[in-house]
C-alpha positions as CSV (number, residue, x, y, z in Angstrom):
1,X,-27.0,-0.6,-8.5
2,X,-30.4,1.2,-9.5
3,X,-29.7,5.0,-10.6
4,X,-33.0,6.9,-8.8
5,X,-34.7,10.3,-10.5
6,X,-34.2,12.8,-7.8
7,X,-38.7,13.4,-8.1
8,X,-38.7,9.7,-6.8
9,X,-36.6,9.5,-3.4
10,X,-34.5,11.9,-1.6
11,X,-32.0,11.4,1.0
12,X,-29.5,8.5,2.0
13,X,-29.3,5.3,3.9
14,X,-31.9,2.2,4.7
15,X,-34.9,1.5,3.5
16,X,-35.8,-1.5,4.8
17,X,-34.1,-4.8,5.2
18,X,-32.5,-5.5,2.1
19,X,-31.8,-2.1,0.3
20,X,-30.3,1.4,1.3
21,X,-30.0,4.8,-1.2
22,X,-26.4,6.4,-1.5
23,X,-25.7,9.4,-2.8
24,X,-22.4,9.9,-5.0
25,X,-21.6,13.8,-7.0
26,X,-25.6,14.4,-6.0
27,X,-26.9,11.6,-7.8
28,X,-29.0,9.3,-5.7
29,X,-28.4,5.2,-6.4
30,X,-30.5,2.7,-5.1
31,X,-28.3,-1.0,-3.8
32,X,-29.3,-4.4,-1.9
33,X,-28.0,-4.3,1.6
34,X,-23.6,-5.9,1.8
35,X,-23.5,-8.9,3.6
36,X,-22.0,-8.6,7.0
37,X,-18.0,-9.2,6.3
38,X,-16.5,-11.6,8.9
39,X,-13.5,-10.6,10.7
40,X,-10.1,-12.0,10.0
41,X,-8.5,-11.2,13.1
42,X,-9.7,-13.3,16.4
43,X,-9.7,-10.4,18.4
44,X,-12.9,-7.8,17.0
45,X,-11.3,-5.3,19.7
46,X,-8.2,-4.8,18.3
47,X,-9.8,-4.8,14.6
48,X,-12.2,-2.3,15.8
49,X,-9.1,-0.4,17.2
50,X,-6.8,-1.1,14.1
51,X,-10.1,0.2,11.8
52,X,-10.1,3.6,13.7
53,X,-6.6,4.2,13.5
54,X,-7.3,4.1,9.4
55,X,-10.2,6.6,9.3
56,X,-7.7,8.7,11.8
57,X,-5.1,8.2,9.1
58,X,-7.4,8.7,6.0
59,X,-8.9,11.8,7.9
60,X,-5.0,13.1,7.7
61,X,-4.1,12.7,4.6
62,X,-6.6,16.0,3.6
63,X,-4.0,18.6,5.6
64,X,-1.0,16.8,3.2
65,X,-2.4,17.9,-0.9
66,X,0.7,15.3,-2.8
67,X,-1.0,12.5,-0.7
68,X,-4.4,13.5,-0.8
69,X,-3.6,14.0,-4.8
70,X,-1.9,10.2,-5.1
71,X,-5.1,8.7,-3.0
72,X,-7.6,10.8,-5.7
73,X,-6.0,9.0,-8.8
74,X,-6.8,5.7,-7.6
75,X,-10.2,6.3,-6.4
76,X,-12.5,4.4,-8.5
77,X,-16.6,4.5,-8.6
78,X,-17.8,5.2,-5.9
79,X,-14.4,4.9,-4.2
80,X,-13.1,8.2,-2.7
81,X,-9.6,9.5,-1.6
82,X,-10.9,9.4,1.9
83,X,-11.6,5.5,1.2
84,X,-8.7,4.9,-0.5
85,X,-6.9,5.9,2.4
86,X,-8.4,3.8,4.8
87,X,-7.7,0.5,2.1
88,X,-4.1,1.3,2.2
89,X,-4.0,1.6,5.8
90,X,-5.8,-1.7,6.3
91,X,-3.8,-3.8,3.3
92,X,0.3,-3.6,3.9
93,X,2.4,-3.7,0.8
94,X,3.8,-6.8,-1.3
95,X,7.0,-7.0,-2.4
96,X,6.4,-9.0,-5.5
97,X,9.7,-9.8,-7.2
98,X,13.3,-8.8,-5.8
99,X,16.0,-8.9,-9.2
100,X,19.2,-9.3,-8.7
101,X,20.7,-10.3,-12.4
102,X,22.3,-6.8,-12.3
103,X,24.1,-7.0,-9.2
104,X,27.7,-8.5,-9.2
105,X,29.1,-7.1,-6.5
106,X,30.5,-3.7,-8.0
107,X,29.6,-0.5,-7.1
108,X,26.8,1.1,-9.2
109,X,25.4,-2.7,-9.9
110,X,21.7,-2.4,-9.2
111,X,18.9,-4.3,-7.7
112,X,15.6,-4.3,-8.4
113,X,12.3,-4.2,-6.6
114,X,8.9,-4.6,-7.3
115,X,6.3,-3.5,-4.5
116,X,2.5,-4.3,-4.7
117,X,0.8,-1.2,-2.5
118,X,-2.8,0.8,-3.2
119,X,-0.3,3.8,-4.0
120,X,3.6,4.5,-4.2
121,X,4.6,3.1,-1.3
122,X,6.9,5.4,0.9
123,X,10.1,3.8,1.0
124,X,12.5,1.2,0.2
125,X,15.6,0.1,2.4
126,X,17.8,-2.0,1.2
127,X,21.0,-3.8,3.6
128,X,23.8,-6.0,2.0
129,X,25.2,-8.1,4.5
130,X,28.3,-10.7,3.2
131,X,28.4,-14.4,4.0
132,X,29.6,-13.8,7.8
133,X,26.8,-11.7,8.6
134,X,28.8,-8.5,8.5
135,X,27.0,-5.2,7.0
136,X,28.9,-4.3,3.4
137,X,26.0,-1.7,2.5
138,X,23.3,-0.3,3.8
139,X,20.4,2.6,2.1
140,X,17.2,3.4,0.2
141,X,15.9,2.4,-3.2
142,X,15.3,4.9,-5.3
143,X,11.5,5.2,-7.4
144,X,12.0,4.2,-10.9
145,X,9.6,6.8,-12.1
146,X,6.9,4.7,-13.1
147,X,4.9,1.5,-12.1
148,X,5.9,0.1,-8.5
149,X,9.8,-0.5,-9.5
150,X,12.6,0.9,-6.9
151,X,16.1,0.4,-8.0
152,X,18.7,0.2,-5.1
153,X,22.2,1.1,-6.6
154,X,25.1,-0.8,-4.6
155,X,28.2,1.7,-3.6
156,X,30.6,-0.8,-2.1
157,X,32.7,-4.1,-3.1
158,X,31.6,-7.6,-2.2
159,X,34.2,-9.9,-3.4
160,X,32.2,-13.1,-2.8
161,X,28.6,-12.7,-3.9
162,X,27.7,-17.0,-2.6
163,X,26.4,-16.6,0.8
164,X,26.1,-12.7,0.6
165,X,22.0,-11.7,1.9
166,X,19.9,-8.7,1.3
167,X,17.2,-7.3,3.4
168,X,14.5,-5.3,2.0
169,X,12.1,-3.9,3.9
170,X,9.0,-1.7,2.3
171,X,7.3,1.2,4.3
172,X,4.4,3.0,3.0
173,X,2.7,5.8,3.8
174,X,0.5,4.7,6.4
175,X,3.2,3.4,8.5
176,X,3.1,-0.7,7.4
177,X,6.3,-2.5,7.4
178,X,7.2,-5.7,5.5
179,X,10.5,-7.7,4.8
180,X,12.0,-10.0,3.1
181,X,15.3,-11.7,3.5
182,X,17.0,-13.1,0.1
183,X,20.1,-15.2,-0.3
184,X,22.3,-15.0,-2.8
């Protein structure tokens, strides 16, 4: 990306077929055309629908300042808050790693959760359910404070840990849900 003297050109977008200008904190950069990005979804409808619902989203998240503020401290180059927003509404969270070498069964034993996400995701659920099926436990992770760790602190007994299954599921801010189902 070619940085432009403001006496040179003025102004934004195409030039001709393969360069456009962008301008970025008033400075003017000169780049070669993206190549068109192929779809990953069959249906270009509903990815043109899904797309909109992000800009709605990122357009949002300036009326709340603590997101706005967590969007701002990831946006890189010529990334923006207002981009950033979009990306996480687009890209669902991971949950990387579930650890559960603290748990035992006893109340205040912990579990551990790491969650891959653009920014802190929202929440963390966690449900204990024994080897019949039957609910033992049910309720939120708590943040660890730093990097993307939640730490879900169990409350009740479980006298036989074989068989006993968690379900975490991850929500961040945008709304996007995923699971995972773990078997002790």
């Amino acid at each position: 990306m070619a940085k432009i003297d403001q006496g040179l050109l003025k102004g934004h977008g195409r030039i001709n077929d393969g360069f456009y200008l962008r301008v970025v904190d008033g400075i003017t950069y000169m780049s070669q055309m993206p190549q068109k990005r192929r779809l990953k979804n069959n249906d270009p409808q509903k990815e043109c629908i899904r797309f909109r619902n992000a800009v709605l989203y990122a357009i949002g998240t300036a009326a709340n300042p603590d997101l706005q503020q967590l969007y701002k401290a990831k946006a890189r180059g010529f990334n923006s808050a207002y981009t950033m927003a979009i990306s996480d509404f687009m890209k669902p969270p991971v949950i990387d790693s579930v650890s559960c070498r603290h748990y035992r069964g006893h109340p205040g034993d912990t579990i551990s959760i790491k969650v891959n996400n653009i920014i802190r995701v929202k929440m963390v659920t966690v449900a204990i359910l024994n080897a019949d099926g039957k609910y033992l436990e049910a309720g939120d992770a708590i943040f660890a404070g730093s990097g993307s760790t939640w730490v879900y602190r169990a409350v009740n007994w479980n006298s036989t840990l074989r068989g006993t299954v968690l379900h975490i599921k991850v929500t961040d801010y945008p709304g996007n849900q995923v699971g995972r189902e773990i078997e002790l």
